[in-house]
Residue, then its C-alpha position, 0 to 999 in steps of 0.5 A: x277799144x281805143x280811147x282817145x283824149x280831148x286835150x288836143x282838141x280842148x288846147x287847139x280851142x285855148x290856142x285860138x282863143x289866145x290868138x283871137x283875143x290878142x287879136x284885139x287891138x288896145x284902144x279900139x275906136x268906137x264905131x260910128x253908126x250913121x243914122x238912116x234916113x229911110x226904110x230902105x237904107x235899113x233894111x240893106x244894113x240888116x241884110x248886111x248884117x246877116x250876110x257878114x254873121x251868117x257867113x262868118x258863123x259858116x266859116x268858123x264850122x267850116x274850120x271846126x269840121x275840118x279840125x275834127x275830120x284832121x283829128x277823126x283818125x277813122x272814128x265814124x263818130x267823129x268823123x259824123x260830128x264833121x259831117x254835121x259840121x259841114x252841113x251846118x256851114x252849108x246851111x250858113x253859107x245858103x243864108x248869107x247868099x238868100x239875105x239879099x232875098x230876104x230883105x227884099x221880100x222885106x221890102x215888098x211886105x213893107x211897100x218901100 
């Protein structure tokens, strides 16, 4: 039986780490959160927020899937974590498009 080594998948994870890091720029600003004067403006922040994370998140398994079914070279094994993979971006992908739902139920619920 073949057996296959992890190395280029463990140096593709340090090389984007690498280059997320040195992403970061030197003296970054602090961010200024302004305050929110009504229920309203809170929750479209909150479902800002779970669009931009749960959309973000889906892509990074989005990416991860297909650097896994790239490297499956046919193991069924492999290419079922890639497949999980995908599923689990789809899952994050249909979040972000129900937060706007989301929060409007939260509305409702609140009375706003």
């Amino acid at each position: 039986m073949l057996r296959r080594s992890r190395r280029p998948l463990a140096l593709a994870a340090t090389l984007a780490a690498v280059i997320l890091v040195s992403a970061a720029p030197a003296a970054a600003e602090p961010v200024q959160v302004a305050a929110e004067d009504s229920i309203d403006g809170v929750l479209n922040n909150i479902r800002n927020l779970i669009m931009g994370v749960a959309a973000g998140l889906a892509t990074v398994m989005l990416s991860v899937g297909a650097v896994i079914r790239m490297m499956a070279t046919g193991d069924p094994g492999e290419i079922e974590r890639s497949n999980r993979a995908f599923k689990s971006a789809g899952w994050g992908y249909g979040i972000a498009a129900l937060a706007p739902l989301i929060v409007s139920l939260l509305q409702g619920i609140v009375g706003e």
